[in-house]
C-alpha positions as CSV (number, residue, x, y, z in Angstrom):
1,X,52.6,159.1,-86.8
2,X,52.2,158.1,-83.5
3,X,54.4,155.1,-82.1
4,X,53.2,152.5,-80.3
5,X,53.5,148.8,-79.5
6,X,50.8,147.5,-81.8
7,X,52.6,149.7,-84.7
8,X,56.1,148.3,-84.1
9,X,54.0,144.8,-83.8
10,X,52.7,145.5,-87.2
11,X,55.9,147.1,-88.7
12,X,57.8,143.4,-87.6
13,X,55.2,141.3,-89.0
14,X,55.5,143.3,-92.3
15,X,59.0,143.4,-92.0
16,X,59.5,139.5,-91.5
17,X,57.5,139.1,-94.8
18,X,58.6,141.2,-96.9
19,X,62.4,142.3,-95.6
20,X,63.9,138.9,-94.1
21,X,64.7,136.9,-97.3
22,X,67.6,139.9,-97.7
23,X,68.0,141.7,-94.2
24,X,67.3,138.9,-92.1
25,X,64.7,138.8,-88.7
26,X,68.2,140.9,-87.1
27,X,68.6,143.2,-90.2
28,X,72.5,141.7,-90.7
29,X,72.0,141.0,-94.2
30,X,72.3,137.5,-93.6
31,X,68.8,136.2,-95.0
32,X,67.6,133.2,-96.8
33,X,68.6,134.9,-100.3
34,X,72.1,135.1,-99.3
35,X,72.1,131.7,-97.3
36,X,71.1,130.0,-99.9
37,X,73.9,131.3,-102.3
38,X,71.6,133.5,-104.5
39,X,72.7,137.3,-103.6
40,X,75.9,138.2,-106.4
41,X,78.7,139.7,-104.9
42,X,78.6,142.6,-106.9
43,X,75.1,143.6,-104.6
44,X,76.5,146.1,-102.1
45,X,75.7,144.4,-98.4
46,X,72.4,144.5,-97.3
47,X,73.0,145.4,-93.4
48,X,70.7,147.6,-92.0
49,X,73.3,148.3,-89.3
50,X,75.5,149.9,-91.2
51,X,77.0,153.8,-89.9
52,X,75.6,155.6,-93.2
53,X,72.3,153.3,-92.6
54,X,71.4,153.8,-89.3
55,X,72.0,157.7,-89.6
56,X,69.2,157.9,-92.8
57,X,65.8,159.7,-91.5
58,X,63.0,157.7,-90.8
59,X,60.9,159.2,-93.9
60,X,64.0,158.4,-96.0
61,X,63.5,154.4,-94.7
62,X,60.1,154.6,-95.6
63,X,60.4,156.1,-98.7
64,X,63.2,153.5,-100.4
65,X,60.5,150.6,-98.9
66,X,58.0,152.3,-101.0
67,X,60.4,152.9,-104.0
68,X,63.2,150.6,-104.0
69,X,67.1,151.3,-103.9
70,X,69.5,150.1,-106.0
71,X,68.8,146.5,-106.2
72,X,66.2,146.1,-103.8
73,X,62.3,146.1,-105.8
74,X,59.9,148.5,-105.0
75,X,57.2,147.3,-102.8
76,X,54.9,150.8,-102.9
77,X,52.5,148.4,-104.8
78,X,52.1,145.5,-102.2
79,X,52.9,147.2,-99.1
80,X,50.2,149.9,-97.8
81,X,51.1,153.4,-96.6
82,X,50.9,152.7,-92.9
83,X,52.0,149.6,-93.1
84,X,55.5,151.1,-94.9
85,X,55.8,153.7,-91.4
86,X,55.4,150.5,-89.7
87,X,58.3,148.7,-91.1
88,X,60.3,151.9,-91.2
89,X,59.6,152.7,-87.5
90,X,60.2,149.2,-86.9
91,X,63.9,149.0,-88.6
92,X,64.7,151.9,-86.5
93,X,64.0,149.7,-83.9
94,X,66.1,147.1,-85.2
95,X,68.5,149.7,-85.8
96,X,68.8,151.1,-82.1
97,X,68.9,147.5,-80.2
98,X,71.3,146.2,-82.3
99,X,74.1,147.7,-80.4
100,X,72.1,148.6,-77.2
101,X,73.4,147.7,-73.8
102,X,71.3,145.4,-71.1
103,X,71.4,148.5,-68.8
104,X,69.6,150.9,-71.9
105,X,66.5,148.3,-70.5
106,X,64.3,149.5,-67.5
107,X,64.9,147.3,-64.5
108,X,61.5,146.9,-64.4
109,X,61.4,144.9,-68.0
110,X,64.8,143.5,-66.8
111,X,63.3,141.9,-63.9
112,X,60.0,140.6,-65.6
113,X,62.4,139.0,-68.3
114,X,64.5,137.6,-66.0
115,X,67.3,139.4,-67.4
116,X,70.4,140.1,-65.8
């Protein structure tokens, strides 16, 4: 799988659909389902930031999209093959940035952003 900017384009888009009502657009675990008082405690937390999280291989990500994990469905069905590398490469993305320092970013996208 090759990674580029219109995969990672495509793996958000997928991921806002199908992921956000649990993980939230950040990945916290902080989504709609949760907001809206309908995730039981007993659920284990569903941050994607978590140490034991972050460390799982990218084809381990794609494969509990395709198949589900404890209480999250399966969504093998709905959600195409690429389209499941897409969200997986994409919640490594999430993943990385989370914690990432402003000076991780090149100065060139720094400057264009206006970032400081």
């Amino acid at each position: 799988m090759e990674v580029s900017e219109a995969l990672l384009e495509r793996g958000k888009d997928r991921f806002e659909i199908y992921c956000t009502p649990c993980h939230d657009v950040a990945g916290t675990g902080n989504g709609s389902i949760k907001e809206r008082g309908l995730w039981p405690r007993e659920w284990p937390d569903a941050s994607l930031h978590k140490p034991r999280r972050q460390k799982l291989p990218l084809g381990e990500i794609y494969d509990i999209v395709r198949n589900g994990v404890r209480n999250m469905p399966a969504y093998g069905p709905q959600v195409p093959v690429d389209d499941r590398w897409a969200i997986a490469a994409y919640v490594r993305v999430l993943q990385n940035s989370y914690n990432a320092d402003l000076a991780q970013v090149p100065e060139d996208v720094r400057k264009a952003k206006g970032w400081k």
